[in-house]
N, C-alpha and C positions, 0 to 999 in steps of 0.2 A: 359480615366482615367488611371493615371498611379498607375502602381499594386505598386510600393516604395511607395509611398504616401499613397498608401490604408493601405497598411501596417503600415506605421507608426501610422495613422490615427487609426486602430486596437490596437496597443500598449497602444498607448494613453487612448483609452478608457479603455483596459483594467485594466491597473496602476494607469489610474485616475491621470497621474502627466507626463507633458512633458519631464525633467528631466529622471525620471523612464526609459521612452521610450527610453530617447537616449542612454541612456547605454546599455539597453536592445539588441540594434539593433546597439552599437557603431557609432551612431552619434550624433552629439553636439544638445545641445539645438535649437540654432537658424536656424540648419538644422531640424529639428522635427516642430518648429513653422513655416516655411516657407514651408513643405510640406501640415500641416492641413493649412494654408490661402490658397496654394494656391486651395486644393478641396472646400474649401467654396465659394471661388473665382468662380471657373466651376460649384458651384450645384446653386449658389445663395441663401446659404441661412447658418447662422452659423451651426455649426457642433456642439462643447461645449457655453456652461453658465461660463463665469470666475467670480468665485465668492472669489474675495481677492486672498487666497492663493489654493483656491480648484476647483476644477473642477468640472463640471456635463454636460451629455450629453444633447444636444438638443434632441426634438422628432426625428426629422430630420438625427439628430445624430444616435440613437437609430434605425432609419431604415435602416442608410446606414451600420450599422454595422450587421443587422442582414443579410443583402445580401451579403454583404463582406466573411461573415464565409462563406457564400454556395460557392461565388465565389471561395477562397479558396480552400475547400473540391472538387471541381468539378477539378480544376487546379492539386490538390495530386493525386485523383482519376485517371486523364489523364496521369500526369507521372508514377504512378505505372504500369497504364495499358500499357504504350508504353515499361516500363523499365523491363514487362512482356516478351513483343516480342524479346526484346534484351537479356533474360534469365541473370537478374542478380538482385543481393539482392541485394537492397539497403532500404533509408527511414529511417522512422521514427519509431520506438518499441517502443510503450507505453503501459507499464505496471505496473503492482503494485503487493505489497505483503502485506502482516500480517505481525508481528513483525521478528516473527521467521524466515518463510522463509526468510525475506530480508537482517537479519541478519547472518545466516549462512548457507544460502543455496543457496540464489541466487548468491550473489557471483562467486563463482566458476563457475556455470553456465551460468552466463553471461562472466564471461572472457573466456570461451573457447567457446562460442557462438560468440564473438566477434573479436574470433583469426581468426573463419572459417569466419566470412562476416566483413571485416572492415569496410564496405560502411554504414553499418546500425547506425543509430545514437539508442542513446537506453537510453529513458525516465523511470524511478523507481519512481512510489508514495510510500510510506511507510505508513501502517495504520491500526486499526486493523481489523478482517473479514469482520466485518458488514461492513464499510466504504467500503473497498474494493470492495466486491460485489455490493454496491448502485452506484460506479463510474462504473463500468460494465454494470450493468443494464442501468444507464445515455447512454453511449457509450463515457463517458469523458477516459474509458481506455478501451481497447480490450482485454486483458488477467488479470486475476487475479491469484498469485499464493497464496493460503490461507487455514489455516489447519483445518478448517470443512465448512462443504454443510451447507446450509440454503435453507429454502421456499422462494424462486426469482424467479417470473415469467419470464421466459426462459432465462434461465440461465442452461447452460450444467454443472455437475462437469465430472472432469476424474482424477481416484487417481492416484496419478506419487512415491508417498514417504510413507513408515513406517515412524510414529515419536514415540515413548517413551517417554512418561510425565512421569517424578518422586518426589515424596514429598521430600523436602528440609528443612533443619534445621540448625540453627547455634548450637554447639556445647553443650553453654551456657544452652540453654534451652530443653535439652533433658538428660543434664546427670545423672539425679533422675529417669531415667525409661531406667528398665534393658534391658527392648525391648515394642515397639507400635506394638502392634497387634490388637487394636481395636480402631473402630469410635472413641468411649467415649476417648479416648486415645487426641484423636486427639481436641477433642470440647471442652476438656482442655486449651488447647496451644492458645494464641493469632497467629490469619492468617492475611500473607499481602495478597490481594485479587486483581484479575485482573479485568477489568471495563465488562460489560455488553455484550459489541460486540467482546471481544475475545472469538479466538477457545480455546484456552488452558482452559479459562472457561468454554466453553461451555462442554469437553470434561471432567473433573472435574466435573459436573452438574450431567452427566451423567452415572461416575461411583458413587457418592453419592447416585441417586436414585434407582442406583442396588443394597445399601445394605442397603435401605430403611430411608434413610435422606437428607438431603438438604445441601446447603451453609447456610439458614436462621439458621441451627442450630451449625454452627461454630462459637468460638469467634473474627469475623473478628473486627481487631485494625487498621488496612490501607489500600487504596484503592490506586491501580497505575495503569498507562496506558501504560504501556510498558513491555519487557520482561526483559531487563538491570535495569528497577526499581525495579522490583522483588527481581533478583538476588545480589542486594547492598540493597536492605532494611532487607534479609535475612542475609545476610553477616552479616550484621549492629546489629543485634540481634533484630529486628523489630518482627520476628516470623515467623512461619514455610507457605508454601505455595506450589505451584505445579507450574514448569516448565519445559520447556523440555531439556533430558536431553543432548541434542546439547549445548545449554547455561549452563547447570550446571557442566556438567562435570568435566572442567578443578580446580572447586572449590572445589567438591569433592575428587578430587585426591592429592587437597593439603592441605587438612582438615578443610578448612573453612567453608564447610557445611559439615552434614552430610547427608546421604539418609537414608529416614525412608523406608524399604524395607518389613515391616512382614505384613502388609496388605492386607486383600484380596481385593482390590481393581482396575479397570479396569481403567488403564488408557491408553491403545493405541489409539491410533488416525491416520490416513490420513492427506497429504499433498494433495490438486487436484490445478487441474488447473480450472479454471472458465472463461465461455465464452457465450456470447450470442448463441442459437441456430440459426443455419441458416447465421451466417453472414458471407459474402466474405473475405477468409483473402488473402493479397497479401504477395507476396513469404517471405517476411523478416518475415513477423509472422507465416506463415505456417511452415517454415524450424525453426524458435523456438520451436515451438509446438511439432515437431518431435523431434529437438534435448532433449526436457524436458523427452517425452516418451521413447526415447530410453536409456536413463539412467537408468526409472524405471525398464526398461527389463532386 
């Protein structure tokens, strides 16, 4: 069986559209449909259901592809371990981050992660913790960079980063109060609010409960998934909220937000890294792993 063919044969199924595939893999359509005929051709037996314009996998289908992946996996597994003997990074880096880190942190760190090994190719999910950490847990990613721990059955964290979360405000709606130094201050003001599975939330959650309240007791008027939606719905005069202050900074210093500063309120936080306990990493993710730590140092 030839592995091009399997591969396409995988694309396929994936994308669910021959088309898909062949860009995917830069070959034309009628290249894509002459590979999957000709493995139906060798199994005997169809591989998809064409239905109009859509596809569906046969059972058939469906088995050759669950063996495909192992095949696969065993084929990386075998170059990593040979590209072990020969002492060199190469492969595939997949990872993921939280809003934040991906936004202002990784970055950097992966370009100079990328100046030392150019061989390594280097995959980035964007998402927020929770997602992050459940594609970890899967093994759909091997590194999570994200800025709070959660209960995940083995699941390592390791802090690499101080962050600073700071209250934000657009000008507008703060200039009747000579200074916020209290909750009550605060449960006044309409909040834009970040969604459930961020850390910036979570960490938020956690200074509220230190001076004995909640998010339930804020006036939250908008709810976003990201950290750039935060900081434009704040801009926007949408209402005051918590991010960090990597993202806010640059708006603070030009006066589009302000920082509400007189609060006793705790908002530091950790960056870690997250990682299955116990799992094999080969040199491209190991030598990540070090270069993340050795920053923190």
């Amino acid at each position: 069986m030839d592995l091009r063919r399997l591969e396409a044969f995988c694309k396929v199924y994936e994308l669910k559209s021959f088309s898909k595939a062949g860009k995917e893999l830069f070959l034309s359509q009628p290249t894509i449909s002459a590979h999957i005929s000709t493995l139906e051709e060798e199994l005997g037996v169809p591989l998809f259901d064409r239905l109009g314009r859509s596809i569906m996998a046969t059972q058939a289908g469906e088995v050759l592809y669950r063996n495909a992946k192992d095949i696969y996996s065993l084929i990386g597994k075998a170059q990593s371990e040979i590209n072990i003997l020969r002492d060199k990074v190469v492969g595939d880096l997949e990872i993921g981050g939280s809003t934040i880190p991906s936004h202002y942190l990784l970055p950097e760190i992966l370009y100079n992660y990328c100046k030392k090994y150019p061989d390594v190719s280097v995959h980035l999910s964007v998402g927020d913790t929770a997602e992050i950490l459940e594609k970890v847990r899967s093994g759909e990613l091997i590194i999570g960079v994200v800025g709070a721990t959660a209960d995940v059955p083995n699941i390592e964290f390791v802090p690499i980063m101080r962050d600073e979360l700071v209250i934000v405000a657009p000008p507008v709606l703060v200039r009747n109060y000579d200074v916020i130094d209290d909750i009550q201050h605060l449960a006044e003001l309409p909040w834009v609010m970040r969604e459930g599975g961020s850390g910036t939330r979570k960490a938020l959650e956690a200074g509220l409960s230190e001076m004995g309240t909640s998010v339930r007791e804020l006036n939250v008027t908008v709810w976003v998934e990201s950290t750039q939606a935060v900081v434009q719905c704040v801009r926007a005069g949408l209402g005051v909220s918590v991010t960090s202050r990597l993202a806010a900074q640059p708006l603070i210093d030009s006066g589009e937000l302000v920082h509400i500063s007189d609060l006793p309120l705790n908002l530091d936080r950790s960056f870690y890294l997250a990682h299955l306990q116990g799992r094999e990493f080969f040199p491209a993710v190991r030598y990540f792993i070090e270069h993340v730590k050795s920053l923190s140092n």
